[in-house]
ZAVEX-791921 format. One record per residue (C-alpha): residue number from 1; x, y, z; residue in three letters. Coordinates in nm, 4 decimals. Example, Ala and Ser with C-alpha at 12.3 -4.5 7.8 and 13.67 -1.06 7.14 Angstrom:
BEGIN
<site seq="1" c1="1.2300" c2="-0.4500" c3="0.7800" type="Ala"/>
<site seq="2" c1="1.3670" c2="-0.1060" c3="0.7140" type="Ser"/>
! end
This chain:
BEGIN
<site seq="1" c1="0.0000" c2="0.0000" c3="0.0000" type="Unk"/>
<site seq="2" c1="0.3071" c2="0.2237" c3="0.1189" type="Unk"/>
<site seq="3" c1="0.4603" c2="0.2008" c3="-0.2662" type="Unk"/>
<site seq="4" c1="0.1010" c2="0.2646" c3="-0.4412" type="Unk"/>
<site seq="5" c1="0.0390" c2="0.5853" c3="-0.2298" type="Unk"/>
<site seq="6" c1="0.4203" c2="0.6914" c3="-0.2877" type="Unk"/>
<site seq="7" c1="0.4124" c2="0.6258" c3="-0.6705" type="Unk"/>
<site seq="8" c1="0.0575" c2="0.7647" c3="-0.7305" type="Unk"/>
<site seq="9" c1="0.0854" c2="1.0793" c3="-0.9150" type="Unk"/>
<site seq="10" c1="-0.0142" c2="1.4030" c3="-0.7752" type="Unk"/>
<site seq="11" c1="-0.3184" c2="1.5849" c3="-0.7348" type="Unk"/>
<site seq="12" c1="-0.3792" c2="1.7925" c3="-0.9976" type="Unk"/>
<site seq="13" c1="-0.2576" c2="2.1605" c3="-0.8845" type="Unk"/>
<site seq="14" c1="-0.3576" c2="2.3532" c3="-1.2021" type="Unk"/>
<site seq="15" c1="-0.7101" c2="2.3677" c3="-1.3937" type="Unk"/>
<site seq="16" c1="-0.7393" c2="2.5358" c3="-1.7154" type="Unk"/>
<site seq="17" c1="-1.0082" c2="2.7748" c3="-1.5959" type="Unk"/>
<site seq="18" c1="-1.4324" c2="2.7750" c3="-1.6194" type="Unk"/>
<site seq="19" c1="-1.5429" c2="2.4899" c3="-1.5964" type="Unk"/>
<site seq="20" c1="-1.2989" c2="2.1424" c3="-1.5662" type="Unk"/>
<site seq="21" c1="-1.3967" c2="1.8439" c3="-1.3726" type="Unk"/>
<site seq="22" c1="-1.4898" c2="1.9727" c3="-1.0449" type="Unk"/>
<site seq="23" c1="-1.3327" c2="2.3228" c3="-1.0576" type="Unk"/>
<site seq="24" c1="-1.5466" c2="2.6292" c3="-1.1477" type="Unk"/>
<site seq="25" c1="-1.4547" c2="2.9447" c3="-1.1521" type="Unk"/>
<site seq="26" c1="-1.7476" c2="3.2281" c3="-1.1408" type="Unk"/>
<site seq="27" c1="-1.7773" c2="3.5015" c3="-1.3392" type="Unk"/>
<site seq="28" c1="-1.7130" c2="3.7754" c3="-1.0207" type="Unk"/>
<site seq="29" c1="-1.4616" c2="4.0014" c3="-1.1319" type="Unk"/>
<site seq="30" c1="-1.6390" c2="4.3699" c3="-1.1973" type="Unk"/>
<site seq="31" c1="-1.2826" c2="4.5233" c3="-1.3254" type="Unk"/>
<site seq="32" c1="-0.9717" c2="4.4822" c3="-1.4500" type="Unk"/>
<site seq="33" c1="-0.6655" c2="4.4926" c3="-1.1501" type="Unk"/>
<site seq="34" c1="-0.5385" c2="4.7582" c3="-1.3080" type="Unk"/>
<site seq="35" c1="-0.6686" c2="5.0273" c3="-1.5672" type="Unk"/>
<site seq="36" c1="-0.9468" c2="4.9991" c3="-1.8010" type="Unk"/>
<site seq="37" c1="-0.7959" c2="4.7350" c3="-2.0426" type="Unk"/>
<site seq="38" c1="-0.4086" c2="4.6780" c3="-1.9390" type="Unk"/>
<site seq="39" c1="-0.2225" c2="4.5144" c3="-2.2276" type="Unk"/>
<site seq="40" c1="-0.1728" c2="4.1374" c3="-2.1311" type="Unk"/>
<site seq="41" c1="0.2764" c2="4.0692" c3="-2.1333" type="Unk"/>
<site seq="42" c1="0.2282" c2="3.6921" c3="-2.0436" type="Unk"/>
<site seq="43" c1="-0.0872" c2="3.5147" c3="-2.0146" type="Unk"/>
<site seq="44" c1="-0.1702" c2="3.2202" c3="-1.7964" type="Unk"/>
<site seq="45" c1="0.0265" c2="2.8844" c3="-1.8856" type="Unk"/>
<site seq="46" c1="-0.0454" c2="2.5981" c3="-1.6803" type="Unk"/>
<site seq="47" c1="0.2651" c2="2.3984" c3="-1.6360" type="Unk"/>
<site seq="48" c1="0.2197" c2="2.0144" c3="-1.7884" type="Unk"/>
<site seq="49" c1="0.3014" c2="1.8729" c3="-1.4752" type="Unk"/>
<site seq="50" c1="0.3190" c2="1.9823" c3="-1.0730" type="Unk"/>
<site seq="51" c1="0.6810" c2="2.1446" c3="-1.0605" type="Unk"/>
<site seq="52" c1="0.6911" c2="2.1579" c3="-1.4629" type="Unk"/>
<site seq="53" c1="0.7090" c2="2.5267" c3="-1.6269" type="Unk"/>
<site seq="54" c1="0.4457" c2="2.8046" c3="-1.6949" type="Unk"/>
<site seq="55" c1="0.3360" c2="3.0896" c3="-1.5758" type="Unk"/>
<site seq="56" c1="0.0631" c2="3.0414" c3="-1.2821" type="Unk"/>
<site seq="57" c1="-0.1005" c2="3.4238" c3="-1.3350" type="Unk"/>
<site seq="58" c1="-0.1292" c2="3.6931" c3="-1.5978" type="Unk"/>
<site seq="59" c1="0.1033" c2="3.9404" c3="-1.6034" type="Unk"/>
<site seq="60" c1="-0.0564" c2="4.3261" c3="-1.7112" type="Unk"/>
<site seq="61" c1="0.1378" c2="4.5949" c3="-1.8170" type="Unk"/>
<site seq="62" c1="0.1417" c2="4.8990" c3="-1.5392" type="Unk"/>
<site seq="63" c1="0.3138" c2="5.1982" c3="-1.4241" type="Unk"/>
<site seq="64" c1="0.4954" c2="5.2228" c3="-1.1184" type="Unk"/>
<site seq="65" c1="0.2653" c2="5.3705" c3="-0.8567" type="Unk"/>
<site seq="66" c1="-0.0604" c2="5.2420" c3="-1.0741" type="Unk"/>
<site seq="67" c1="-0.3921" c2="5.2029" c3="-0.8375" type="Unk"/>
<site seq="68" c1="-0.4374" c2="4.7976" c3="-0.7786" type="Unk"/>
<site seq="69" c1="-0.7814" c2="4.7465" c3="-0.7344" type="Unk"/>
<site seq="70" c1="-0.9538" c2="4.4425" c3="-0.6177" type="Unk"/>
<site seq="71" c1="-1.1733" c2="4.2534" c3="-0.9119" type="Unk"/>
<site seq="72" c1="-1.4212" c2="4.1533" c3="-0.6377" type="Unk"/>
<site seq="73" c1="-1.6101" c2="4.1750" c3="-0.3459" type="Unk"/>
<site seq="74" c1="-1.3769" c2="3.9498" c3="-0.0832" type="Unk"/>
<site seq="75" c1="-1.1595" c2="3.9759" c3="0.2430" type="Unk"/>
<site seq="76" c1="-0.8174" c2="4.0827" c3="0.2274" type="Unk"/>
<site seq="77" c1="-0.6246" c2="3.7353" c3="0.3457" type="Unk"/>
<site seq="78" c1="-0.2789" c2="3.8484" c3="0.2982" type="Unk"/>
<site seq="79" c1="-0.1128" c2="4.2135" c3="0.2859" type="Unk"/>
<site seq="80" c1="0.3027" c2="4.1999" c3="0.2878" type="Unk"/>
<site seq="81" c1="0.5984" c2="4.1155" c3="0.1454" type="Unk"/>
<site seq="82" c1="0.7448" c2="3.7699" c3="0.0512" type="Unk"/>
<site seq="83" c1="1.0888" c2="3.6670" c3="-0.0997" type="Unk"/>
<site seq="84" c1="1.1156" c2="4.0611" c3="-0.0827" type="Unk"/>
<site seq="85" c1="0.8446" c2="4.1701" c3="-0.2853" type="Unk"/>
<site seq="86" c1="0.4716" c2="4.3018" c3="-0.1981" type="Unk"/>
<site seq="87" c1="0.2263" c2="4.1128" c3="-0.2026" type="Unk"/>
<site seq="88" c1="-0.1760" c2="4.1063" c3="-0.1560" type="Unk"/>
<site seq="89" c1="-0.4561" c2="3.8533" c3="-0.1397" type="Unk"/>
<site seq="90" c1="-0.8042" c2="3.8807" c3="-0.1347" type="Unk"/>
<site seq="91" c1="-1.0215" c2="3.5754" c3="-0.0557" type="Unk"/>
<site seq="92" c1="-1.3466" c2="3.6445" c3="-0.3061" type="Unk"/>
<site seq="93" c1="-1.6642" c2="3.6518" c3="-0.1394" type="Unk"/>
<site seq="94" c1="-1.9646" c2="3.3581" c3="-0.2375" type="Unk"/>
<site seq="95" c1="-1.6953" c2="3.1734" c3="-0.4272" type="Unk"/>
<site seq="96" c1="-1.7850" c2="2.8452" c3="-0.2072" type="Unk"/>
<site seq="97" c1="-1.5230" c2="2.6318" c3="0.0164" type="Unk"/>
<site seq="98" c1="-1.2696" c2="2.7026" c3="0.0210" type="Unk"/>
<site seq="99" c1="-1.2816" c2="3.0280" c3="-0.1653" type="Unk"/>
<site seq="100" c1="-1.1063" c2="3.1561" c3="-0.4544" type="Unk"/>
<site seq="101" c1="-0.8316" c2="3.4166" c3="-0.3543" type="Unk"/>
<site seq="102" c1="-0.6593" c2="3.6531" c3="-0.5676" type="Unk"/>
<site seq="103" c1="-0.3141" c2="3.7557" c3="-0.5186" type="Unk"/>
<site seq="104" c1="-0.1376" c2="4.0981" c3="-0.6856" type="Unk"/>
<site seq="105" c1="0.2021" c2="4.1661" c3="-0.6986" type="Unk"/>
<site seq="106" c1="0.4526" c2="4.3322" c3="-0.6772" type="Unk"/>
<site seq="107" c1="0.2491" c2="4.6034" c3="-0.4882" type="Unk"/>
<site seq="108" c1="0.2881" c2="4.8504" c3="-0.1949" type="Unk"/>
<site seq="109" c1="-0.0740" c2="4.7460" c3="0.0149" type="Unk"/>
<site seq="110" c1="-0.3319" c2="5.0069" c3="0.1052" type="Unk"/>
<site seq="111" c1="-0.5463" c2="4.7329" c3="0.2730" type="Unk"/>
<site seq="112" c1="-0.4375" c2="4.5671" c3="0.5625" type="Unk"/>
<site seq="113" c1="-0.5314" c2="4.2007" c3="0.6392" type="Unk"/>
<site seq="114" c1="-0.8873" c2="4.0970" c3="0.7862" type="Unk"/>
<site seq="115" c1="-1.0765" c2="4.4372" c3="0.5737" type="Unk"/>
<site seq="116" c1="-1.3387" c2="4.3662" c3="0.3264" type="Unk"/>
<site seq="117" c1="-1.3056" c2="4.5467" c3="-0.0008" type="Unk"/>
<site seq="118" c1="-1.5503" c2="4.5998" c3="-0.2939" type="Unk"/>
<site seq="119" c1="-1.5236" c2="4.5804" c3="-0.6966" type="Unk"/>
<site seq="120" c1="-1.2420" c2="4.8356" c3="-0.7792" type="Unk"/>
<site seq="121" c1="-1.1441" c2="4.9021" c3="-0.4134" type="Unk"/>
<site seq="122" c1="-0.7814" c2="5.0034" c3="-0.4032" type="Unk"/>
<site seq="123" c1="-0.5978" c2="4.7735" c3="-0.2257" type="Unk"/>
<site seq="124" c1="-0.2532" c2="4.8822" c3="-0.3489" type="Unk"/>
<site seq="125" c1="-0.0110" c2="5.1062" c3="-0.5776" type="Unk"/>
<site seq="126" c1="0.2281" c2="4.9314" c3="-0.8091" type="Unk"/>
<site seq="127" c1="0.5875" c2="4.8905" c3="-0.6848" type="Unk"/>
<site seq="128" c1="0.8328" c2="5.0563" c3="-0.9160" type="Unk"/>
<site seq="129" c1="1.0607" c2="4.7038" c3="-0.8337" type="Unk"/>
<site seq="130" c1="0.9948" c2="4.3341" c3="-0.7378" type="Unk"/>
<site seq="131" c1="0.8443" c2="4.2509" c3="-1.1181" type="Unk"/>
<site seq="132" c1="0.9396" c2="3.9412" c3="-1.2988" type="Unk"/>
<site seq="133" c1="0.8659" c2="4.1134" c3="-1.5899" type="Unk"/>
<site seq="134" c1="1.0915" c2="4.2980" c3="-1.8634" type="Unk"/>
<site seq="135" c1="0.8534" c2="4.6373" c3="-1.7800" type="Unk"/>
<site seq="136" c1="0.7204" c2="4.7114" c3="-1.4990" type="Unk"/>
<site seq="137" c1="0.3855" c2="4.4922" c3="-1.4962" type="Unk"/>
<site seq="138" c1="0.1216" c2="4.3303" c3="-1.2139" type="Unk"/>
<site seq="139" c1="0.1017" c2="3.9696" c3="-1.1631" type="Unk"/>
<site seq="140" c1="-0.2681" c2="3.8923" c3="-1.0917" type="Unk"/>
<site seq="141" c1="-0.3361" c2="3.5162" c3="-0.9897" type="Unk"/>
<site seq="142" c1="-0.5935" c2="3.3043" c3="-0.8703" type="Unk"/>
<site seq="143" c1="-0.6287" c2="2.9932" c3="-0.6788" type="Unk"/>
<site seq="144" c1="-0.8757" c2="2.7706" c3="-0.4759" type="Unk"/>
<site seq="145" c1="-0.6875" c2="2.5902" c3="-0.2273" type="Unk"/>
<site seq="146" c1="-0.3996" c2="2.4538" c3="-0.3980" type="Unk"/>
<site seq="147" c1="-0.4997" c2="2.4679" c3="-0.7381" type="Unk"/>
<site seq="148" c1="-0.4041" c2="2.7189" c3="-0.9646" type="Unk"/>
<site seq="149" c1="-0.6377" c2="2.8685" c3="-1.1614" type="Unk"/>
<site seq="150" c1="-0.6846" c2="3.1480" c3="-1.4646" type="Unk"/>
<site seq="151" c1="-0.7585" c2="3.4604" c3="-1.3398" type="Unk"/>
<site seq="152" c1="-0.9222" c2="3.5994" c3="-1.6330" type="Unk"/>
<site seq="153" c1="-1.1701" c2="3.3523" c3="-1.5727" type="Unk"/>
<site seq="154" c1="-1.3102" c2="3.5717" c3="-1.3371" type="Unk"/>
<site seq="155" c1="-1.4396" c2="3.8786" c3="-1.5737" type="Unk"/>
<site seq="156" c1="-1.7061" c2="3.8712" c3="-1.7970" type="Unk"/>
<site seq="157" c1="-1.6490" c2="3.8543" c3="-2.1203" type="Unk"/>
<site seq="158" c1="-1.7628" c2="4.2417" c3="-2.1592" type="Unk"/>
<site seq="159" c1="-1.5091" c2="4.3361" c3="-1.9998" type="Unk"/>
<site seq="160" c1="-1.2687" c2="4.0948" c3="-2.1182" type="Unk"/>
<site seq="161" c1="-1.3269" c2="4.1873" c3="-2.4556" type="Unk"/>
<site seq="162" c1="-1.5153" c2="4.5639" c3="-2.4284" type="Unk"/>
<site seq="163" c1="-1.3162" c2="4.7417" c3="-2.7248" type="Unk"/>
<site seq="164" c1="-1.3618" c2="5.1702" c3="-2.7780" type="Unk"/>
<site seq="165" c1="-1.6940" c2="5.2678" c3="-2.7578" type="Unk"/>
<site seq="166" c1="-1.9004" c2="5.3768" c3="-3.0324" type="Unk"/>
<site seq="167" c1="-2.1329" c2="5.6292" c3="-3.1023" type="Unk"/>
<site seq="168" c1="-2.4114" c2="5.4854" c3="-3.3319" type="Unk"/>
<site seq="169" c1="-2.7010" c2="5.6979" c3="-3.5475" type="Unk"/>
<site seq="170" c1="-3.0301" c2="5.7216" c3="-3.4121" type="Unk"/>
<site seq="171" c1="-3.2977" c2="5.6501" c3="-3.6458" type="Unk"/>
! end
Protein backbone atom coordinates (compact mmCIF):
# COMPACT_ATOMS: atom_id res chain seq x y z
CA UNK A 1 0.00 0.00 0.00
CA UNK A 2 3.07 2.24 1.19
CA UNK A 3 4.60 2.01 -2.66
CA UNK A 4 1.01 2.65 -4.41
CA UNK A 5 0.39 5.85 -2.30
CA UNK A 6 4.20 6.91 -2.88
CA UNK A 7 4.12 6.26 -6.70
CA UNK A 8 0.58 7.65 -7.31
CA UNK A 9 0.85 10.79 -9.15
CA UNK A 10 -0.14 14.03 -7.75
CA UNK A 11 -3.18 15.85 -7.35
CA UNK A 12 -3.79 17.93 -9.98
CA UNK A 13 -2.58 21.61 -8.85
CA UNK A 14 -3.58 23.53 -12.02
CA UNK A 15 -7.10 23.68 -13.94
CA UNK A 16 -7.39 25.36 -17.15
CA UNK A 17 -10.08 27.75 -15.96
CA UNK A 18 -14.32 27.75 -16.19
CA UNK A 19 -15.43 24.90 -15.96
CA UNK A 20 -12.99 21.42 -15.66
CA UNK A 21 -13.97 18.44 -13.73
CA UNK A 22 -14.90 19.73 -10.45
CA UNK A 23 -13.33 23.23 -10.58
CA UNK A 24 -15.47 26.29 -11.48
CA UNK A 25 -14.55 29.45 -11.52
CA UNK A 26 -17.48 32.28 -11.41
CA UNK A 27 -17.77 35.02 -13.39
CA UNK A 28 -17.13 37.75 -10.21
CA UNK A 29 -14.62 40.01 -11.32
CA UNK A 30 -16.39 43.70 -11.97
CA UNK A 31 -12.83 45.23 -13.25
CA UNK A 32 -9.72 44.82 -14.50
CA UNK A 33 -6.66 44.93 -11.50
CA UNK A 34 -5.39 47.58 -13.08
CA UNK A 35 -6.69 50.27 -15.67
CA UNK A 36 -9.47 49.99 -18.01
CA UNK A 37 -7.96 47.35 -20.43
CA UNK A 38 -4.09 46.78 -19.39
CA UNK A 39 -2.22 45.14 -22.28
CA UNK A 40 -1.73 41.37 -21.31
CA UNK A 41 2.76 40.69 -21.33
CA UNK A 42 2.28 36.92 -20.44
CA UNK A 43 -0.87 35.15 -20.15
CA UNK A 44 -1.70 32.20 -17.96
CA UNK A 45 0.26 28.84 -18.86
CA UNK A 46 -0.45 25.98 -16.80
CA UNK A 47 2.65 23.98 -16.36
CA UNK A 48 2.20 20.14 -17.88
CA UNK A 49 3.01 18.73 -14.75
CA UNK A 50 3.19 19.82 -10.73
CA UNK A 51 6.81 21.45 -10.61
CA UNK A 52 6.91 21.58 -14.63
CA UNK A 53 7.09 25.27 -16.27
CA UNK A 54 4.46 28.05 -16.95
CA UNK A 55 3.36 30.90 -15.76
CA UNK A 56 0.63 30.41 -12.82
CA UNK A 57 -1.01 34.24 -13.35
CA UNK A 58 -1.29 36.93 -15.98
CA UNK A 59 1.03 39.40 -16.03
CA UNK A 60 -0.56 43.26 -17.11
CA UNK A 61 1.38 45.95 -18.17
CA UNK A 62 1.42 48.99 -15.39
CA UNK A 63 3.14 51.98 -14.24
CA UNK A 64 4.95 52.23 -11.18
CA UNK A 65 2.65 53.71 -8.57
CA UNK A 66 -0.60 52.42 -10.74
CA UNK A 67 -3.92 52.03 -8.37
CA UNK A 68 -4.37 47.98 -7.79
CA UNK A 69 -7.81 47.47 -7.34
CA UNK A 70 -9.54 44.43 -6.18
CA UNK A 71 -11.73 42.53 -9.12
CA UNK A 72 -14.21 41.53 -6.38
CA UNK A 73 -16.10 41.75 -3.46
CA UNK A 74 -13.77 39.50 -0.83
CA UNK A 75 -11.59 39.76 2.43
CA UNK A 76 -8.17 40.83 2.27
CA UNK A 77 -6.25 37.35 3.46
CA UNK A 78 -2.79 38.48 2.98
CA UNK A 79 -1.13 42.13 2.86
CA UNK A 80 3.03 42.00 2.88
CA UNK A 81 5.98 41.16 1.45
CA UNK A 82 7.45 37.70 0.51
CA UNK A 83 10.89 36.67 -1.00
CA UNK A 84 11.16 40.61 -0.83
CA UNK A 85 8.45 41.70 -2.85
CA UNK A 86 4.72 43.02 -1.98
CA UNK A 87 2.26 41.13 -2.03
CA UNK A 88 -1.76 41.06 -1.56
CA UNK A 89 -4.56 38.53 -1.40
CA UNK A 90 -8.04 38.81 -1.35
CA UNK A 91 -10.22 35.75 -0.56
CA UNK A 92 -13.47 36.44 -3.06
CA UNK A 93 -16.64 36.52 -1.39
CA UNK A 94 -19.65 33.58 -2.38
CA UNK A 95 -16.95 31.73 -4.27
CA UNK A 96 -17.85 28.45 -2.07
CA UNK A 97 -15.23 26.32 0.16
CA UNK A 98 -12.70 27.03 0.21
CA UNK A 99 -12.82 30.28 -1.65
CA UNK A 100 -11.06 31.56 -4.54
CA UNK A 101 -8.32 34.17 -3.54
CA UNK A 102 -6.59 36.53 -5.68
CA UNK A 103 -3.14 37.56 -5.19
CA UNK A 104 -1.38 40.98 -6.86
CA UNK A 105 2.02 41.66 -6.99
CA UNK A 106 4.53 43.32 -6.77
CA UNK A 107 2.49 46.03 -4.88
CA UNK A 108 2.88 48.50 -1.95
CA UNK A 109 -0.74 47.46 0.15
CA UNK A 110 -3.32 50.07 1.05
CA UNK A 111 -5.46 47.33 2.73
CA UNK A 112 -4.38 45.67 5.62
CA UNK A 113 -5.31 42.01 6.39
CA UNK A 114 -8.87 40.97 7.86
CA UNK A 115 -10.76 44.37 5.74
CA UNK A 116 -13.39 43.66 3.26
CA UNK A 117 -13.06 45.47 -0.01
CA UNK A 118 -15.50 46.00 -2.94
CA UNK A 119 -15.24 45.80 -6.97
CA UNK A 120 -12.42 48.36 -7.79
CA UNK A 121 -11.44 49.02 -4.13
CA UNK A 122 -7.81 50.03 -4.03
CA UNK A 123 -5.98 47.73 -2.26
CA UNK A 124 -2.53 48.82 -3.49
CA UNK A 125 -0.11 51.06 -5.78
CA UNK A 126 2.28 49.31 -8.09
CA UNK A 127 5.88 48.91 -6.85
CA UNK A 128 8.33 50.56 -9.16
CA UNK A 129 10.61 47.04 -8.34
CA UNK A 130 9.95 43.34 -7.38
CA UNK A 131 8.44 42.51 -11.18
CA UNK A 132 9.40 39.41 -12.99
CA UNK A 133 8.66 41.13 -15.90
CA UNK A 134 10.91 42.98 -18.63
CA UNK A 135 8.53 46.37 -17.80
CA UNK A 136 7.20 47.11 -14.99
CA UNK A 137 3.86 44.92 -14.96
CA UNK A 138 1.22 43.30 -12.14
CA UNK A 139 1.02 39.70 -11.63
CA UNK A 140 -2.68 38.92 -10.92
CA UNK A 141 -3.36 35.16 -9.90
CA UNK A 142 -5.93 33.04 -8.70
CA UNK A 143 -6.29 29.93 -6.79
CA UNK A 144 -8.76 27.71 -4.76
CA UNK A 145 -6.87 25.90 -2.27
CA UNK A 146 -4.00 24.54 -3.98
CA UNK A 147 -5.00 24.68 -7.38
CA UNK A 148 -4.04 27.19 -9.65
CA UNK A 149 -6.38 28.69 -11.61
CA UNK A 150 -6.85 31.48 -14.65
CA UNK A 151 -7.59 34.60 -13.40
CA UNK A 152 -9.22 35.99 -16.33
CA UNK A 153 -11.70 33.52 -15.73
CA UNK A 154 -13.10 35.72 -13.37
CA UNK A 155 -14.40 38.79 -15.74
CA UNK A 156 -17.06 38.71 -17.97
CA UNK A 157 -16.49 38.54 -21.20
CA UNK A 158 -17.63 42.42 -21.59
CA UNK A 159 -15.09 43.36 -20.00
CA UNK A 160 -12.69 40.95 -21.18
CA UNK A 161 -13.27 41.87 -24.56
CA UNK A 162 -15.15 45.64 -24.28
CA UNK A 163 -13.16 47.42 -27.25
CA UNK A 164 -13.62 51.70 -27.78
CA UNK A 165 -16.94 52.68 -27.58
CA UNK A 166 -19.00 53.77 -30.32
CA UNK A 167 -21.33 56.29 -31.02
CA UNK A 168 -24.11 54.85 -33.32
CA UNK A 169 -27.01 56.98 -35.47
CA UNK A 170 -30.30 57.22 -34.12
CA UNK A 171 -32.98 56.50 -36.46
Amino acid sequence: MTTAVLLAPPPPLFAAGTPLGDVTVPTVGRTWPVGPHPRVLRGWEPPATTYGPGHRGVDLASAPGTPVRAVAAGRVSFAGRVAGKGVVSVELTGTGEPPLRTTYEPVTAAVEEGEEVEPGEVIGTVDATGSHCTVTCVHWGLRRDGTYLNPLSLLPPWLLHRGPSRLLPVH
